[in-house]
C-alpha positions in Angstrom: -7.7 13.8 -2.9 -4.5 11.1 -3.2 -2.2 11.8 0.0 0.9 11.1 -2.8 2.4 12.5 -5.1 4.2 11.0 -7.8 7.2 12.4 -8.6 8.5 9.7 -11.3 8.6 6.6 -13.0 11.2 3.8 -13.1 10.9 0.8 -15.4 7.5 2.0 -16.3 6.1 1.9 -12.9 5.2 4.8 -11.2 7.1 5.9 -8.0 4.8 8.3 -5.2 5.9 10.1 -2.1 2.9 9.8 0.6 2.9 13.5 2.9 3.8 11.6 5.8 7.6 11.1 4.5 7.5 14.6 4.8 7.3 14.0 8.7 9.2 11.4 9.2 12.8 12.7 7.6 12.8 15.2 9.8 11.9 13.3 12.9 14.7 10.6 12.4 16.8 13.4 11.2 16.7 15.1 14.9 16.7 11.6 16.6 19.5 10.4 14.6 21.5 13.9 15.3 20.3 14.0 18.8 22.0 10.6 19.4 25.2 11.0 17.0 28.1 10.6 20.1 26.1 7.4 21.5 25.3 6.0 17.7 29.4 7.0 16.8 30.4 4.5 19.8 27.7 2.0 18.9 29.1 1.6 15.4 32.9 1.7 16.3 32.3 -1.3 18.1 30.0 -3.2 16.0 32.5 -2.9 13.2 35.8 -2.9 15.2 37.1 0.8 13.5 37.9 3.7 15.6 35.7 6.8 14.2 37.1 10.4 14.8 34.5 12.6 16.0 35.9 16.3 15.7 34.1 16.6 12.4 31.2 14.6 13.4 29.9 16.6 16.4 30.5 19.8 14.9 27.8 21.9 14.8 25.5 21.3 12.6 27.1 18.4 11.3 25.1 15.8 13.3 21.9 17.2 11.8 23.1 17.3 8.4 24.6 14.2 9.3 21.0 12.5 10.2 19.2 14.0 7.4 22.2 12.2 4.9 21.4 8.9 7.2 17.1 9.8 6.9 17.5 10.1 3.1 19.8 7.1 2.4 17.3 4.6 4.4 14.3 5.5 2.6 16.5 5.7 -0.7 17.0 1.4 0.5 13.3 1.1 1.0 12.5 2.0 -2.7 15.2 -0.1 -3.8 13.8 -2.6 -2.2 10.3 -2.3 -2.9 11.9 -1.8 -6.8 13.0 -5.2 -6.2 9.6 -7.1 -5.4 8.3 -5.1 -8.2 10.7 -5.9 -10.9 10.6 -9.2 -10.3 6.8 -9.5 -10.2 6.9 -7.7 -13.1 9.0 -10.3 -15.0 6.7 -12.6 -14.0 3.4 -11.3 -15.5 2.2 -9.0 -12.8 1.2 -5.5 -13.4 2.6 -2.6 -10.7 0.6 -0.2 -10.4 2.8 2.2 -8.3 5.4 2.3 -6.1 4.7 4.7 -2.8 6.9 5.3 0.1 5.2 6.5 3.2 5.6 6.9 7.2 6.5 3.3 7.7 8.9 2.4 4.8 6.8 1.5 1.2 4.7 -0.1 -0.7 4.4 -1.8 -4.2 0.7 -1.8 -5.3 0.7 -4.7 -7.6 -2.6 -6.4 -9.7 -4.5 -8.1 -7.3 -5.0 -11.7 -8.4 -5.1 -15.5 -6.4 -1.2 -15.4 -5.5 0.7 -18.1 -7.2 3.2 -19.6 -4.5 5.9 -20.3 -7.1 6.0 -16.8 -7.9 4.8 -15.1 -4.1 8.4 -17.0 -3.5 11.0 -15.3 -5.2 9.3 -11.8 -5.1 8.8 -11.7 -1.4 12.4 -12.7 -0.7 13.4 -10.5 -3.8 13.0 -7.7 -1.6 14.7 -8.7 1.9 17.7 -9.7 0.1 18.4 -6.4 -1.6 18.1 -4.8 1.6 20.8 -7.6 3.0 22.9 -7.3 0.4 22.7 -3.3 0.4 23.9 -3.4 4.2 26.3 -5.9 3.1 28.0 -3.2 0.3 27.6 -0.4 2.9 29.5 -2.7 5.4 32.4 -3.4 3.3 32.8 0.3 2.0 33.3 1.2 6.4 35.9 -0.8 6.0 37.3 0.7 2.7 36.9 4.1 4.4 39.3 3.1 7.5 41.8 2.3 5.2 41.8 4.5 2.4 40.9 7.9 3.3 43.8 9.5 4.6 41.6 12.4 6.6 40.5 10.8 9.5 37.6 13.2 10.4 36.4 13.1 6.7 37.0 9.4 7.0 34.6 9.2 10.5 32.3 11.2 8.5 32.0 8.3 6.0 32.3 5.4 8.6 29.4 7.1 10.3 27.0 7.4 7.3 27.5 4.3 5.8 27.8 2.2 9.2 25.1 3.7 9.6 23.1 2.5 6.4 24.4 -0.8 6.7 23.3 -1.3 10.3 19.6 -0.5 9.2 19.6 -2.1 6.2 20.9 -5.4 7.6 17.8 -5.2 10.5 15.7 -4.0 7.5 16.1 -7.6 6.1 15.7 -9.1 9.6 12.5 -7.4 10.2 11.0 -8.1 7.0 11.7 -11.8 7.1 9.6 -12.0 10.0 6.5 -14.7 9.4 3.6 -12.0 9.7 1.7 -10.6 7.0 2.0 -8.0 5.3 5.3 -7.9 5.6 7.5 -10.1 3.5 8.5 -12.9 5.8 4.8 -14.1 5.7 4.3 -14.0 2.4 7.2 -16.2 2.4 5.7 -18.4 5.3 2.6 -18.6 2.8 4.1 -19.6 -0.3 5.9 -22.2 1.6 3.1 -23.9 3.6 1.0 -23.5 -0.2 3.3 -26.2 -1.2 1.7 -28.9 1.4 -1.8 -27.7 1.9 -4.4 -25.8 -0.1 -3.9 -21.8 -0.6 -6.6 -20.3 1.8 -5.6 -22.8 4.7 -1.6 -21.7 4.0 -3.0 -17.9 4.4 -5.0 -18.3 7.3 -2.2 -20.1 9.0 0.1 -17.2 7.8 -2.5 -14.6 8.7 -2.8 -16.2 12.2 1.2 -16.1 13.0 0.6 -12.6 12.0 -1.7 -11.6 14.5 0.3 -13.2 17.4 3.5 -11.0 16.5 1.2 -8.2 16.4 -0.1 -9.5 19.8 3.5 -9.4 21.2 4.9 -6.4 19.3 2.0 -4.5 21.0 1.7 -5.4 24.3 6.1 -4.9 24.6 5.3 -1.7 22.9 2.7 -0.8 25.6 5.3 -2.4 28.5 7.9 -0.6 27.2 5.8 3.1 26.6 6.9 2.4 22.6 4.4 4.0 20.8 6.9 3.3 17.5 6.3 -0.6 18.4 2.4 -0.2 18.8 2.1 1.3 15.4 3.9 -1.7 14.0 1.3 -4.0 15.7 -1.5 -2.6 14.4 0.1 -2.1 10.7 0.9 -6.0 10.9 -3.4 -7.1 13.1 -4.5 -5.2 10.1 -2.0 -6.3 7.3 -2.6 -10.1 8.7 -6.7 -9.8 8.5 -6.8 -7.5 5.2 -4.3 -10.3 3.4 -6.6 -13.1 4.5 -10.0 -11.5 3.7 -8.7 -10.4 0.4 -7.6 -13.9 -0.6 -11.1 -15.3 0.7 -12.8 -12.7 -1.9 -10.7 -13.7 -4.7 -11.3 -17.4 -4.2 -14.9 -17.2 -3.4 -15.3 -14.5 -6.9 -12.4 -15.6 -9.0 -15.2 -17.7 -11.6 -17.8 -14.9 -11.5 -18.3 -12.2 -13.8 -20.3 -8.8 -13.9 -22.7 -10.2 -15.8 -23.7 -12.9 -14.1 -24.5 -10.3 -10.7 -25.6 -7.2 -12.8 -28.8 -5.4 -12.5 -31.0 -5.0 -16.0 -32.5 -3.1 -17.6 -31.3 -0.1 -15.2 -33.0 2.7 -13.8 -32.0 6.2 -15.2 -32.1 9.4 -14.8 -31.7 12.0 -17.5 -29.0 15.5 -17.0 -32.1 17.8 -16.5 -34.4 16.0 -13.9 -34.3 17.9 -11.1 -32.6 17.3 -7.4 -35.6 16.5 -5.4 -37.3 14.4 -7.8 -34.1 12.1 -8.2 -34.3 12.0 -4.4 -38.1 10.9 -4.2 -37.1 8.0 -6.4 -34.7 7.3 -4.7 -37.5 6.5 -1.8 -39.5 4.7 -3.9 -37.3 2.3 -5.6 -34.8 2.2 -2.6 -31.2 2.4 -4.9 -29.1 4.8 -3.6 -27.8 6.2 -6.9 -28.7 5.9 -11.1 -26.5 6.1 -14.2 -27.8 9.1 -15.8 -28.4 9.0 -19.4 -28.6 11.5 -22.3 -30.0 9.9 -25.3 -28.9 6.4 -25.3 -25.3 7.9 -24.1 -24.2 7.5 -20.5 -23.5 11.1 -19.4 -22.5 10.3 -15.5 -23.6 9.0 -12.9 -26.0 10.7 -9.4 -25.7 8.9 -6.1 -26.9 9.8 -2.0 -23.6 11.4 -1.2 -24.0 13.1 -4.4 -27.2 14.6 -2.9 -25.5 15.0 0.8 -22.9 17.8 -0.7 -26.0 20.2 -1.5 -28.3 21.9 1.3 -31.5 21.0 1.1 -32.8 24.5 0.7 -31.1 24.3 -2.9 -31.9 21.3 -3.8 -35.5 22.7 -5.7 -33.2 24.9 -8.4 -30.7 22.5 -9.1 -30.7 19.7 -11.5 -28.6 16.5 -11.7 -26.3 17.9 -13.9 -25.4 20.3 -11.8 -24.2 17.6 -9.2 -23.6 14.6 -10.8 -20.2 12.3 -10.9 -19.1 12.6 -15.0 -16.9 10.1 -16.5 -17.9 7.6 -14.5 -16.0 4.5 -14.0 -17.7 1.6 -16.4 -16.9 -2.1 -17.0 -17.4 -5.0 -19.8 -20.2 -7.5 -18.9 -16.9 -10.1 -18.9 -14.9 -8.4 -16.4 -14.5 -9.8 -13.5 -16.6 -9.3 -10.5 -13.2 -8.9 -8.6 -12.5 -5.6 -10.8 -16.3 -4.6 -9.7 -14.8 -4.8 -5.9 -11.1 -3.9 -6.5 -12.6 -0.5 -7.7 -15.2 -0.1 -5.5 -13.0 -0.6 -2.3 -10.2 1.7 -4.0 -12.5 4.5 -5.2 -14.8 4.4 -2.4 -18.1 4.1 -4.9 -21.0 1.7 -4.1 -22.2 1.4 -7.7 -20.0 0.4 -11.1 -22.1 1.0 -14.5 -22.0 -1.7 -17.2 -21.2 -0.7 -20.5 -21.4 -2.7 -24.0 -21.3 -1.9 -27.0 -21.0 1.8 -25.8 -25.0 1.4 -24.6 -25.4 1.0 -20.7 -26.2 -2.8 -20.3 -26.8 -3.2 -16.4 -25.2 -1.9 -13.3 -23.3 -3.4 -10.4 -23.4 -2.8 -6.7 -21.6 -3.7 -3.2 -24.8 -5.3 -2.5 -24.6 -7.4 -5.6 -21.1 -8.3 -5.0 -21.7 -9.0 -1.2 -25.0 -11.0 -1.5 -22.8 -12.8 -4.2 -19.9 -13.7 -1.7 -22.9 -15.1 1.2 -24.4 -17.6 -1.7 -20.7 -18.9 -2.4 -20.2 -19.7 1.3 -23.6 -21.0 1.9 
């Protein structure tokens, strides 16, 4: 089941809310109320302005007041992840969605061999929205002090948008940092592409990475920040899933599904029973077949397929009582990177090959795998 929800589209892209954003407004909503006198005096004095704070501390004002704050910074996240996407989008890449989560958002883009001209301006695209978003919210605290007559409705606006600013401004700070996957190492990467070749720039990137992660955990552990230690292990992992994925794409970027499938392919037809699909699976040793009605592929039976059904009703059931239908198919041309794009995304260890409507091989992680060992031999 997807953990998001999408709840529109912008520009043509779709835009998701992940359940854990349901978690995290009201946690920094109570945090941010909880600390409203102490956050009132730390933004008075970062921007110079006295802030009146009769209307501020009124119940239940600081509570409203950090769900307004909660909303507004996760409002700056998807206009910053709109801005990576809009300008990867000008420049040939698709988007496939824009989610925000626990730990700000993401833009799921078309996963190709990044280009450092364009990797450039779309990390940075990104960064300096969110700068000049705290910039705007800066100067309207300033408008406030001076043109709203009512100075508690005036500390009310000083506070949210103070606020805003503040956290957008470190937004852009944190981001630029040089560690994948946040931005600030993609920029690191497309720089150091420009002097040496793409997979040494990444590893280099990947490796800076892993030392902030290093540090951001072992402050977080110093410190008894558990906010701190899920950052470092968001950035080890971001940092060694950036650099493996590149390495795939290099070492499968000339390959396609033909050149890897298996033909002619094993099937199975709708109305063979449970058990028997499972004894061949012993004998031939594949872990799932395409199952075919006529000359028409009808679905696809694998193991876990199997694994959802107790064995004592396996004897009265047949496999299409339990097989996958619609399954996933590719061209012979595609890409073997699609084959493993989909595969890692959907979880599925096997990718049917279709042409000309009649089932022309299959593809598995195995094929794609023993693949990647004979390209770094």
């Amino acid at each position: 089941m997807d953990p998001s929800i999408q709840v529109g589209r912008i520009a043509g892209i779709p835009v998701k809310l992940h359940w854990t954003l349901l978690l995290v407004i009201p946690l920094f909503a109570w945090i941010i109320g909880s600390q409203i006198v102490l956050t009132t005096e730390l933004l008075a004095g970062l921007f110079g302005v006295s802030i009146e704070l009769s209307l501020i501390t009124a119940a239940p004002m600081p509570y409203v007041l950090g769900t307004i704050v909660a909303l507004g910074l996760f409002v700056g996240v998807f206009i910053h992840e709109m801005a990576h996407s809009l300008v990867a989008k000008s420049k040939g890449i698709r988007i496939n969605s824009i989610t925000l989560l626990i730990l700000g958002g993401i833009s799921s883009m078309e996963e190709t061999v990044p280009d450092p001209a364009v990797e450039l301006p779309m990390a940075l695209a990104g960064p300096l929205t969110s700068l000049a978003l705290g910039v705007a919210s800066s100067v309207l605290v300033y408008a406030f002090a001076v043109l709203v007559p009512d100075a508690a409705t005036a500390g009310v606006l000083i506070f949210i948008f103070g606020y805003l600013g503040l956290l957008n401004i470190l937004l852009f700070g944190f981001n630029l940092l040089p560690a994948f996957p946040m931005d600030g190492g993609r920029v690191l990467r497309a720089w150091l592409a420009r002097r040496m070749s793409l997979n040494r720039a990444t590893r280099i990137a990947a490796d800076v990475g892993r030392v902030f992660a290093v540090l951001f955990g072992i402050v977080g552990f110093l410190l008894f920040n558990p906010i701190l230690i899920i950052i470092a292990f968001f950035i080890y992992i971001g940092a060694n899933q950036e650099a493996t994925s590149l390495r795939y794409h290099l070492l499968l970027r000339d390959v396609s599904v033909a050149d890897v499938m298996s033909s002619p392919v094993v099937t199975v037809p709708p109305d063979m029973g449970v058990e028997k699909v499972v004894e061949m699976m012993y004998d031939t040793k594949h872990l799932g077949f395409p199952v075919v009605e006529g000359d028409r592929l009808v679905g696809i039976i694998a193991l876990s397929d199997v694994h959802k059904i107790p064995p004592q009703d396996r004897g009265r059931l047949r496999v299409a009582d339990i097989m996958s239908r619609d399954p996933i198919t590719l061209a012979p041309s595609a890409p073997l990177t699609d084959a493993l794009r989909i595969m890692s995304s959907k979880d599925i260890g096997r990718i049917p090959v279709v042409a000309n409507r009649a089932l022309a091989g299959i593809v598995t992680r195995t094929d794609v795998l023993r693949v990647m060992e004979l390209k770094e031999a």
